[in-house]
Backbone as JSON Lines, residues from 0, in Angstrom:
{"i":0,"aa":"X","n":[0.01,-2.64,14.47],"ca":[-0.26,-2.94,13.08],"c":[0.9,-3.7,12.45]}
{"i":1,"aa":"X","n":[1.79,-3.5,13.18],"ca":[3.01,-4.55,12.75],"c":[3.04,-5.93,12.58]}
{"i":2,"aa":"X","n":[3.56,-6.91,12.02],"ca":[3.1,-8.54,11.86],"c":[4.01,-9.01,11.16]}
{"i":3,"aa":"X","n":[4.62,-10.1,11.42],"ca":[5.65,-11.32,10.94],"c":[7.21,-10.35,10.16]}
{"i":4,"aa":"X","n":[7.54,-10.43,9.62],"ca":[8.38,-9.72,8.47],"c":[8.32,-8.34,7.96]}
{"i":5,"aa":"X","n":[6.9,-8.18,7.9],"ca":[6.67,-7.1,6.81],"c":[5.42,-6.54,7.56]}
{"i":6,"aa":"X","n":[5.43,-5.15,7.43],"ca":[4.3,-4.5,8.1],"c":[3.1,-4.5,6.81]}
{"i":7,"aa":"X","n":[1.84,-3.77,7.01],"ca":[1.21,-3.24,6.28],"c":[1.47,-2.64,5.03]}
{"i":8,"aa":"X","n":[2.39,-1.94,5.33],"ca":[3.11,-0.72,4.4],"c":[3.98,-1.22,3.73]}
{"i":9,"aa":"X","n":[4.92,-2.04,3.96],"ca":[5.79,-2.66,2.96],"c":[4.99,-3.44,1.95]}
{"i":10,"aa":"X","n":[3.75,-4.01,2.27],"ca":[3.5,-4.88,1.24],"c":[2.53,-4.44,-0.17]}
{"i":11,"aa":"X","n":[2.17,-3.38,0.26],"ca":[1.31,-2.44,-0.52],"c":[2.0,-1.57,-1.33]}
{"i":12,"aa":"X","n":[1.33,-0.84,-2.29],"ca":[1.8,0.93,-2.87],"c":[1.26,1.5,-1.83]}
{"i":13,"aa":"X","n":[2.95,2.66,-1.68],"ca":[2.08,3.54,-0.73],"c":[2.01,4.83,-1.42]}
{"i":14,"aa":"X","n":[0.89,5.65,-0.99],"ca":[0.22,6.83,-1.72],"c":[0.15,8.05,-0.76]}
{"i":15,"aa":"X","n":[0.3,9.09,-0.8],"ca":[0.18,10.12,-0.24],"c":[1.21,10.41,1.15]}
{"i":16,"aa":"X","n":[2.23,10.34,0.6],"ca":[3.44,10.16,1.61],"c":[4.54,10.82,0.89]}
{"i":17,"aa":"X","n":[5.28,12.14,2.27],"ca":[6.02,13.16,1.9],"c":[7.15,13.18,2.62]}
{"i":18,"aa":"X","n":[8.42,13.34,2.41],"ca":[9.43,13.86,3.5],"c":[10.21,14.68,3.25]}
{"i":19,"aa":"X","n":[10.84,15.5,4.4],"ca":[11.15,16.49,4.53],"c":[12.78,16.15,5.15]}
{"i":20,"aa":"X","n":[13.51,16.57,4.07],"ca":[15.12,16.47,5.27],"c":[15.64,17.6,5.62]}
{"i":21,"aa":"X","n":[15.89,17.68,6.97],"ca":[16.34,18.73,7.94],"c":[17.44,19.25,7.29]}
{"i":22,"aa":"X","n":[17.9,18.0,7.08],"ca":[19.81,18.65,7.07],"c":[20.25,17.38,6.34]}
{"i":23,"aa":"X","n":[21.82,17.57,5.69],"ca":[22.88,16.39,4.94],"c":[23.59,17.14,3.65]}
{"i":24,"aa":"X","n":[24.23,16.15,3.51],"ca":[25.74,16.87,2.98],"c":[26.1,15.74,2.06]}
{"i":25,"aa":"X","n":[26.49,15.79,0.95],"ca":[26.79,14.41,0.16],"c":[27.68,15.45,-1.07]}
{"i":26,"aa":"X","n":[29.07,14.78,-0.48],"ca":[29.75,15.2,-1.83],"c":[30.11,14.35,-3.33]}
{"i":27,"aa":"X","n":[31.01,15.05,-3.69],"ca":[31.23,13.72,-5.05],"c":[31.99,12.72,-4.8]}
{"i":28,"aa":"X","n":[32.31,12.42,-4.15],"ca":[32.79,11.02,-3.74],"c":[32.17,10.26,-2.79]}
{"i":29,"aa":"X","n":[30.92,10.94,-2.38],"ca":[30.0,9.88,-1.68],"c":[28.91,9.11,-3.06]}
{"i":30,"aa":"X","n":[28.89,8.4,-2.69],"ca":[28.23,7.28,-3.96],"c":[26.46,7.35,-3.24]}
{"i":31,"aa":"X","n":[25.39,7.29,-3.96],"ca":[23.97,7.54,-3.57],"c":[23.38,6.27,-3.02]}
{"i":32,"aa":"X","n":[24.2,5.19,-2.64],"ca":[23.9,4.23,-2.04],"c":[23.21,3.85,-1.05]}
{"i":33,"aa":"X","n":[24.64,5.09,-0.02],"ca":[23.92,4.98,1.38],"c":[23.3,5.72,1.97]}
{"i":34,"aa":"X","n":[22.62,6.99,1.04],"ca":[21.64,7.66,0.91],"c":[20.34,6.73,0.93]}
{"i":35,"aa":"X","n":[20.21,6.1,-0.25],"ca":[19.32,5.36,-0.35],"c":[18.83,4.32,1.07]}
{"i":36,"aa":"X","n":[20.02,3.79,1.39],"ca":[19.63,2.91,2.87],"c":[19.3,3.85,3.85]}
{"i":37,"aa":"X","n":[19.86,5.17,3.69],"ca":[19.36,5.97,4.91],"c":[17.93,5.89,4.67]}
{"i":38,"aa":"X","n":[17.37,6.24,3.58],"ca":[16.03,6.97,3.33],"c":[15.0,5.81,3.72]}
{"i":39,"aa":"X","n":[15.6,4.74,3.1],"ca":[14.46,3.18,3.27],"c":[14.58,3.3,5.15]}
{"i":40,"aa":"X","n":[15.72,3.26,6.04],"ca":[15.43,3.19,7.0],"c":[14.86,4.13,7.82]}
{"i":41,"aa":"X","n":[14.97,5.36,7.53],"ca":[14.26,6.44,7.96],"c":[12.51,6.33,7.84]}
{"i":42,"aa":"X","n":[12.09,6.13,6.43],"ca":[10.81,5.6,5.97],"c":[10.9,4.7,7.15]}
{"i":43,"aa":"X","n":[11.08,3.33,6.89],"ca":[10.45,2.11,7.89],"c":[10.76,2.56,9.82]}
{"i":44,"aa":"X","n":[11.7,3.65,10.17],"ca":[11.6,4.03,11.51],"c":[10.17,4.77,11.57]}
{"i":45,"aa":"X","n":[9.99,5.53,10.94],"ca":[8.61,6.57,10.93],"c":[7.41,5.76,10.64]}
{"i":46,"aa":"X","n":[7.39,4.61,10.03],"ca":[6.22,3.78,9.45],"c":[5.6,3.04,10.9]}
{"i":47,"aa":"X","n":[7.13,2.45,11.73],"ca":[6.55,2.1,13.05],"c":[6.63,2.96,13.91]}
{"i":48,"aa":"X","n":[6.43,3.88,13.92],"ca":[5.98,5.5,14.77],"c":[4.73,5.93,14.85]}
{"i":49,"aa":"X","n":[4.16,5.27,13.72],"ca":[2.93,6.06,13.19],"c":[1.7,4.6,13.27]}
{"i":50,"aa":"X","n":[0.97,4.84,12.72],"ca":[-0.4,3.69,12.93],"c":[-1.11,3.43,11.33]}
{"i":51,"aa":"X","n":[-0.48,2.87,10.38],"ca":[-0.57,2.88,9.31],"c":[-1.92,2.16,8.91]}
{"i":52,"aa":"X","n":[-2.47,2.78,7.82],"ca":[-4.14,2.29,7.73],"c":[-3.77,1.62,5.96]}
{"i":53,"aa":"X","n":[-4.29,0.22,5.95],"ca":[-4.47,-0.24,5.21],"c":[-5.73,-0.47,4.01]}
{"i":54,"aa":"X","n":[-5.9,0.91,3.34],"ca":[-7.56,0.94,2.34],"c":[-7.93,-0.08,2.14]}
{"i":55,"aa":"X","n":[-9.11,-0.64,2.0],"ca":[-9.64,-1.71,0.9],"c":[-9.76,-0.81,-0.42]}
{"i":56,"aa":"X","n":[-9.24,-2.12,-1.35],"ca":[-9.08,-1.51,-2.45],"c":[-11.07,-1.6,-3.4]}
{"i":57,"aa":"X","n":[-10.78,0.05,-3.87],"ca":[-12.65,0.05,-4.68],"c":[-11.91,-0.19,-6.45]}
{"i":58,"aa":"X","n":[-12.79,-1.27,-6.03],"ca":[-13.13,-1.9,-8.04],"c":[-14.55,-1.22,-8.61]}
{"i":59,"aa":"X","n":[-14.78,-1.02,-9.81],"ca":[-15.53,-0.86,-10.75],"c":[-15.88,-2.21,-11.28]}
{"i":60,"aa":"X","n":[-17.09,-2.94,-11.44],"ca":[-17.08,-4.13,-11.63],"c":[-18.86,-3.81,-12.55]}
{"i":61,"aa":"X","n":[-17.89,-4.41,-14.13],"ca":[-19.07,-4.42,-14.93],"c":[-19.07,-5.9,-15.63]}
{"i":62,"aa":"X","n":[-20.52,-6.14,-15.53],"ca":[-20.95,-7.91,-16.3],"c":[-21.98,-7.55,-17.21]}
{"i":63,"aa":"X","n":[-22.03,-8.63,-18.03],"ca":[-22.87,-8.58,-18.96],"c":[-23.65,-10.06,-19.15]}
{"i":64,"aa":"X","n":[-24.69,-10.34,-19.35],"ca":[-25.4,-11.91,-19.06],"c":[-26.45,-11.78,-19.29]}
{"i":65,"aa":"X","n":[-27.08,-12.76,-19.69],"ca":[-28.62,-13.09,-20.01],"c":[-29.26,-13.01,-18.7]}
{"i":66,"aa":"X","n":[-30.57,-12.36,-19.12],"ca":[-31.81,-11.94,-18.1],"c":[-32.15,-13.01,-16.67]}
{"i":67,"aa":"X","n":[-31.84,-14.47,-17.48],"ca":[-32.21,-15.83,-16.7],"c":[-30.9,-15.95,-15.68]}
{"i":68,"aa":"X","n":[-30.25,-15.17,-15.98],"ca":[-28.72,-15.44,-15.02],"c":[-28.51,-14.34,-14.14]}
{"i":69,"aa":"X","n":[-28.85,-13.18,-14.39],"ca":[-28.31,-12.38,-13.55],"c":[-28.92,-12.18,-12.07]}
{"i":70,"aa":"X","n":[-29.76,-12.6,-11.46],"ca":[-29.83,-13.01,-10.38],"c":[-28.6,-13.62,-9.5]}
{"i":71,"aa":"X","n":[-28.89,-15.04,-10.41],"ca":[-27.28,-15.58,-9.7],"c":[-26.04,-14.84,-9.84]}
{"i":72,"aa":"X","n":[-25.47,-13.91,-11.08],"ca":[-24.57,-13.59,-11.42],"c":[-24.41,-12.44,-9.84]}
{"i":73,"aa":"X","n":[-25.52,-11.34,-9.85],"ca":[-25.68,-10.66,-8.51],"c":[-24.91,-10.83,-7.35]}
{"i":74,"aa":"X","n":[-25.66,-12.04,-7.24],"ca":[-25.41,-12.97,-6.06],"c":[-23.81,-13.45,-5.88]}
{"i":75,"aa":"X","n":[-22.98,-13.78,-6.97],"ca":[-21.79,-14.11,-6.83],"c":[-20.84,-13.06,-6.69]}
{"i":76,"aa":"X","n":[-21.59,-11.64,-6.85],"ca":[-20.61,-10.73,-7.33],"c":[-20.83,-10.22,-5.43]}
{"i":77,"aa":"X","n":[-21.57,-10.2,-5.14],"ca":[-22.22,-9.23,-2.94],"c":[-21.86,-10.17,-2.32]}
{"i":78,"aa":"X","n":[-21.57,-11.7,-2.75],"ca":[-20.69,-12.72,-2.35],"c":[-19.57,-12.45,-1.75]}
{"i":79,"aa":"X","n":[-18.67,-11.96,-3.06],"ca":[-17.65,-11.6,-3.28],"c":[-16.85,-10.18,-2.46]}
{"i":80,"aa":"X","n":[-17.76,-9.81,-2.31],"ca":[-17.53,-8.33,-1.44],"c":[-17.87,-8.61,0.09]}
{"i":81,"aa":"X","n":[-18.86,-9.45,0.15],"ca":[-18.69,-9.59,1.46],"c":[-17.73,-10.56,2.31]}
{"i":82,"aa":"X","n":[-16.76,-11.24,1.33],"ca":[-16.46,-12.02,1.47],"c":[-15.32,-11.36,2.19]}
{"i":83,"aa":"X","n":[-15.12,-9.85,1.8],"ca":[-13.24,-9.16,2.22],"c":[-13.41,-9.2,3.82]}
């Protein structure tokens, strides 16, 4: 699922995603920096571990149009969906 630069997962919001740290130690003179790079690289080690599923995103899709149009209007909208 991996591809060019950026996987799946980087390019999206990701939703329903938890972690758990074993263990670490950060006193006051460690600055939350390289915490932070730990965590992004930890995330992206586990992201290519795993087999990440990319949703299609569900819209709510409301129109409004005269009687003589909505045929076509229909038509542009199952177009449109079938188009993903």
């Amino acid at each position: 699922m991996l591809y060019g630069p950026h996987n799946a997962i980087e390019r999206y919001r990701n939703i329903g995603i938890s972690a758990h740290l074993n263990a670490g130690k950060i006193t006051t003179t460690d600055r939350a920096h390289p915490v932070l790079f730990s965590a992004s690289f930890g995330f992206r080690d586990a992201v290519k571990r795993t087999n990440p599923v990319t949703l299609e995103p569900v819209m709510k899709v409301e129109a409004e149009t005269l009687q003589e149009y909505a045929g076509s209007v229909m038509n542009e909208i199952m177009a449109a969906k079938s188009s993903r």
